[in-house]
C-alpha positions as MATLAB code, in Angstrom:
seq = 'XXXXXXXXXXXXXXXXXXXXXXXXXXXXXXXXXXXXXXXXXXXXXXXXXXXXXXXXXXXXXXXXXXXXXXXXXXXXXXXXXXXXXXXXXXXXXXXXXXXXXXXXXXXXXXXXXXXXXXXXXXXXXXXXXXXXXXXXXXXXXXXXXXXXXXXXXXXXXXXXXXXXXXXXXXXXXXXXXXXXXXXXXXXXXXXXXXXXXXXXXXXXXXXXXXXXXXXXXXXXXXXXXXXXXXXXXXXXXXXXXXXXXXXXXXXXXXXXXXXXXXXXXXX';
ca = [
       0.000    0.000    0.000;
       1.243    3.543   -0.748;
       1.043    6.748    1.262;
       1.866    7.434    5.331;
       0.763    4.357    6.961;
       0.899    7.205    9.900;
      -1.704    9.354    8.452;
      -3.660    6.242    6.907;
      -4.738    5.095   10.297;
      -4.238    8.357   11.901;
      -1.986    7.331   13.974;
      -1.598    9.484   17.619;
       1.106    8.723   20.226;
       1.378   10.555   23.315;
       3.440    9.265   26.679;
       6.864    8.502   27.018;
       8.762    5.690   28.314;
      10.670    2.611   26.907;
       7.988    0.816   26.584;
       5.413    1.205   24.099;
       1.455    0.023   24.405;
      -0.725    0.029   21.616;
      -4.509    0.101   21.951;
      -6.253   -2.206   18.605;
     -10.197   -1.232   19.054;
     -13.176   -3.322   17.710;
     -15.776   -3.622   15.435;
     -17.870   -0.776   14.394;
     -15.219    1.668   16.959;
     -11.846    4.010   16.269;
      -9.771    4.981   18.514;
     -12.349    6.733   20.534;
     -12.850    4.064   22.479;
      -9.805    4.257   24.337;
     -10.160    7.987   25.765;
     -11.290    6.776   28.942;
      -8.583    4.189   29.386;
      -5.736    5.113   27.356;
      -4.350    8.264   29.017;
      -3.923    6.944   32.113;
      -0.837    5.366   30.573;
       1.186    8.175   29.200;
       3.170    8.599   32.353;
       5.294    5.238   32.043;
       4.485    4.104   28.350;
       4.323    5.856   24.841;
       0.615    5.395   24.289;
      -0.392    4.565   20.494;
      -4.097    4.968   19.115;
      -5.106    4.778   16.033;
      -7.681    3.300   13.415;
      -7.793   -0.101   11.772;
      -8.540    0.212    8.150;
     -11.915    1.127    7.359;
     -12.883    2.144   10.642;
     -12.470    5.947   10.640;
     -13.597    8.946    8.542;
     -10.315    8.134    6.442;
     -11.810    4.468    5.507;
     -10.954    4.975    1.988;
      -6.810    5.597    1.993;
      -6.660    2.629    4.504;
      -8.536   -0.215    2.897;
      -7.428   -1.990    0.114;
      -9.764   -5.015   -0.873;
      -7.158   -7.790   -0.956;
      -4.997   -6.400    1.761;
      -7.900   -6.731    4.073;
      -9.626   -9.980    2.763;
      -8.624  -11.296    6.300;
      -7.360  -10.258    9.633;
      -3.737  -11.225    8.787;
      -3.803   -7.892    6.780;
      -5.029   -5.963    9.863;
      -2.443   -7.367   11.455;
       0.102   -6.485    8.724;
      -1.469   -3.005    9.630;
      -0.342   -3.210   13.499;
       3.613   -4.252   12.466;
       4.089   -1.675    9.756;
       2.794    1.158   12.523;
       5.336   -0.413   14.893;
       8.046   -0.021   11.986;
       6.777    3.437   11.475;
       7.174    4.115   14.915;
      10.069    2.310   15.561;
       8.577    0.306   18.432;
      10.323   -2.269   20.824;
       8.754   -3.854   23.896;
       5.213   -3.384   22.641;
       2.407   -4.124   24.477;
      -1.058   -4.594   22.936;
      -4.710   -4.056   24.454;
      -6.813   -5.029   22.157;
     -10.734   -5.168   22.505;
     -13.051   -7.892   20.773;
     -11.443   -8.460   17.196;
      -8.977   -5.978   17.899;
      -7.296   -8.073   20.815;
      -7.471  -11.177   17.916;
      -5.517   -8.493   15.428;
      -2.819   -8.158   18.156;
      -2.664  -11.502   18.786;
      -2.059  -12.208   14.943;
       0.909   -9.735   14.746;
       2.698  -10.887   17.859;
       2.643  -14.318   15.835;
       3.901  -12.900   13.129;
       7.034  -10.816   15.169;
       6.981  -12.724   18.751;
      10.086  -10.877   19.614;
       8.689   -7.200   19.397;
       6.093   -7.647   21.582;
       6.058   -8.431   25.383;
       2.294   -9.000   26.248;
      -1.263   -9.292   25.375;
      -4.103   -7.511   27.077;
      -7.676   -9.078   25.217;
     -10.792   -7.647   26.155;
     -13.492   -9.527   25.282;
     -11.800  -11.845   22.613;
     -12.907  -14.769   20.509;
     -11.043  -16.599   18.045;
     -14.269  -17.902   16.525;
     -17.471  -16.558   17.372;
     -19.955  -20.004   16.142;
     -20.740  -23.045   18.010;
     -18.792  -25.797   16.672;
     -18.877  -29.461   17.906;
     -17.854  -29.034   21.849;
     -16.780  -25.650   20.905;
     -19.345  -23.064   22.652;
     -18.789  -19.914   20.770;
     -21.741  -18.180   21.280;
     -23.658  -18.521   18.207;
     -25.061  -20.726   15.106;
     -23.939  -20.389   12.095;
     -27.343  -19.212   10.921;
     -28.027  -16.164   13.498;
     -24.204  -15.269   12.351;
     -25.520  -14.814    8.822;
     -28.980  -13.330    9.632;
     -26.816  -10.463   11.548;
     -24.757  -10.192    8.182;
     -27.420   -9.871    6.139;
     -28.942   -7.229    8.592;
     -25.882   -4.819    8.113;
     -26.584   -5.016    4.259;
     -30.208   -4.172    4.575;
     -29.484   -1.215    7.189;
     -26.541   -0.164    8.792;
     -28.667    2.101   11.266;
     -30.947   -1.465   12.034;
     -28.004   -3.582   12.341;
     -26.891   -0.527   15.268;
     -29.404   -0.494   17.176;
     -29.970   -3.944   17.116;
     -26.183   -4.992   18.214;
     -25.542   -2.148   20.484;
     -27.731   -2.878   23.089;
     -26.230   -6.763   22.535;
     -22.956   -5.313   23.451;
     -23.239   -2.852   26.190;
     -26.605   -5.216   28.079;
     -26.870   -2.666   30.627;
     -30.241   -0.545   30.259;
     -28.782    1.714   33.019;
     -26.295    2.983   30.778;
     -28.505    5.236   28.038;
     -25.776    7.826   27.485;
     -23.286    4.787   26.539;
     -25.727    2.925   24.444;
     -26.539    6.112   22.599;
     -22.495    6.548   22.134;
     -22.215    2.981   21.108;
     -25.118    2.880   18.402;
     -24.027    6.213   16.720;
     -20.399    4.255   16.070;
     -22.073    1.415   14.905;
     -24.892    3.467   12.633;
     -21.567    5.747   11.600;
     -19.446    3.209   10.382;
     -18.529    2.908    6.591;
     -20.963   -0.093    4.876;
     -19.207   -1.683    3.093;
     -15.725   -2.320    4.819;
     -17.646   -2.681    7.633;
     -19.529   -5.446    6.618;
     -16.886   -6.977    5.128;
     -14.421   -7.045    8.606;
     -17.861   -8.209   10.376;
     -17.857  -11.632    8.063;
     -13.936  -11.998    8.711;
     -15.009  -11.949   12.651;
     -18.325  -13.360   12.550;
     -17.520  -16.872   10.147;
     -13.739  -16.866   10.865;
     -12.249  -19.535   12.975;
      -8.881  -19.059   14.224;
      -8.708  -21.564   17.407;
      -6.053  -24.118   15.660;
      -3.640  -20.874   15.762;
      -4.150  -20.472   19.553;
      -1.420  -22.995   20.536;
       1.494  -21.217   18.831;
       0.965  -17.974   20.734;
       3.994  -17.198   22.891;
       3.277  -14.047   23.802;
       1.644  -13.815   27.666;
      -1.874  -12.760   27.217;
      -4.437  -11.735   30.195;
      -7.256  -11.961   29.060;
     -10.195  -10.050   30.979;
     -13.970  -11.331   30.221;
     -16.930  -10.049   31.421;
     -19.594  -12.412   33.037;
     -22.569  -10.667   31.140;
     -21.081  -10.495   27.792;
     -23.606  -12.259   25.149;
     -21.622  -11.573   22.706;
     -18.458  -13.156   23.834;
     -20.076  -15.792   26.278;
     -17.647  -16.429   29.612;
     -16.896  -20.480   28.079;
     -15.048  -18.868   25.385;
     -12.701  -16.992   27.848;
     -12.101  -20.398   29.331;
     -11.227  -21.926   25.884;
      -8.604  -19.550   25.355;
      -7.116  -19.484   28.870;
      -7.064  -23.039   28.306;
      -5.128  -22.725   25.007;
      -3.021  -20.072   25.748;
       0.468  -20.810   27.178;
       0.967  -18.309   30.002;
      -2.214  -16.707   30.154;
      -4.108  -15.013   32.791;
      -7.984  -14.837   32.977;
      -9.533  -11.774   35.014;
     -13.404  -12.350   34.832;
     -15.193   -9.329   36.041;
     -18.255   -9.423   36.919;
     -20.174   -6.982   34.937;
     -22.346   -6.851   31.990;
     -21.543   -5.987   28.032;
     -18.636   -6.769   25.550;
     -17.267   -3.066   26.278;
     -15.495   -3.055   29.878;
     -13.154   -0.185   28.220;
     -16.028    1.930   28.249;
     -18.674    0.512   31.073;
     -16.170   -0.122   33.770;
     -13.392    1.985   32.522;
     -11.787    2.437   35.988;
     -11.656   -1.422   36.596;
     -10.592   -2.145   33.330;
      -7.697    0.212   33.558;
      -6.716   -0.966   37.188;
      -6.684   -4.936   35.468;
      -4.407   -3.446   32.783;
      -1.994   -1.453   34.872;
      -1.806   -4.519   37.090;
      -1.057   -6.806   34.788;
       1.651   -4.276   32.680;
       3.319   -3.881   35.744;
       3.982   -7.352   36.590;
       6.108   -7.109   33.506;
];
């Protein structure tokens, strides 16, 4: 791909420190997400936002069709802004198919990176065999095929899936205007990668410590799955909190940044 990969995925770093942590956000965010969690890193780490391709108001200098025809290329994204940055001992928080993004590139470059943070993470979101992964194939595609009828139905449909807290109107509200906001069509096609993909058989080859933090309510990302991957994981940690919602970066912000800051500085 041509041009600034900076500027592509508007890239923002503030902090300072040796150490470098890298915040990958989800499907149907940007780098919004992280405000509430984020800056309470720039004191020890240089803090990196940005947006995967697609996901931002600049979705159409940072997608390229074959690039992006699977999360390998997002993850291709994540190494060449570590190359841009020139960034060592990098830590990645990643939330939902963000944290799977991060996981990809520290397969790809185990060396550069010293640990995982997942949020809510699934390396295959279907019920297979003894595999509980949350959903059928068939309500997978029936979701699909709801983004291509309406992007605003498929928002305000999903968003109250993912925050499941009816005390929270402000952050439902915040959460369905990302959703309803998001660019169709690369949208819809980063939802199939996460929805149908199935990336379990790579689990054993990740060397990279992980904690991975899983909410109790999360329908989305049911609690067995957070078992699977502890289970398949070398070296990971599993912080359930109990809470509702796939977002703990933005519904329990303080707790998720406590688990984080914990865990980095165990390190």
């Amino acid at each position: 791909m041509n041009g600034n990969v900076l500027l592509r995925h508007r890239v923002r770093v503030n902090g300072s420190g040796s150490r470098a942590l890298l915040f990958s956000h989800g499907l149907g965010f940007d780098q919004r997400a992280w405000r509430l969690v984020a800056p309470a890193f720039e004191a020890t780490h240089r803090v990196v936002v940005f947006d995967h391709a697609g996901c931002s108001a600049a979705a159409a200098q940072s997608y390229d069709e074959a690039r992006h025809g699977s999360l390998h290329g997002y993850a291709q994204d994540l190494l060449d802004i570590c190359d841009a940055l020139a960034l060592e001992r990098v830590s990645v928080v990643g939330h939902s198919v963000g944290g799977m993004i991060g996981l990809l590139a520290s397969l790809a470059q185990p060396a550069r990176f010293e640990r995982l943070v997942l949020l809510t993470a699934s390396p295959c979101y279907m019920n297979l065999g003894d595999y509980a992964g949350g959903f059928d194939r068939a309500d997978l595609e029936a979701v699909l095929a709801m983004m291509e009828r309406s992007m605003l139905g498929w928002a305000q449909f999903m968003a109250p899936m993912a925050l499941n807290d009816p005390s929270r109107p402000e952050l439902l509200s915040e959460v369905e205007s990302s959703f309803a906001a998001s660019d169709p069509y690369t949208t819809q096609r980063l939802a199939r990668l996460v929805f149908l993909g199935d990336h379990r058989a790579l689990m054993p080859q990740v060397s990279v410590p992980a904690l991975l933090v899983q909410c109790a309510g999360d329908v989305v990302v049911p609690v067995p799955v957070g078992h699977w991957l502890h289970e398949h994981l070398a070296g990971s940690e599993l912080a359930l909190l109990d809470t509702a919602g796939h977002c703990p970066q933005l519904s329990q912000a303080p707790r998720t940044t406590a688990l984080i800051a914990q865990y980095l500085g165990a390190a």
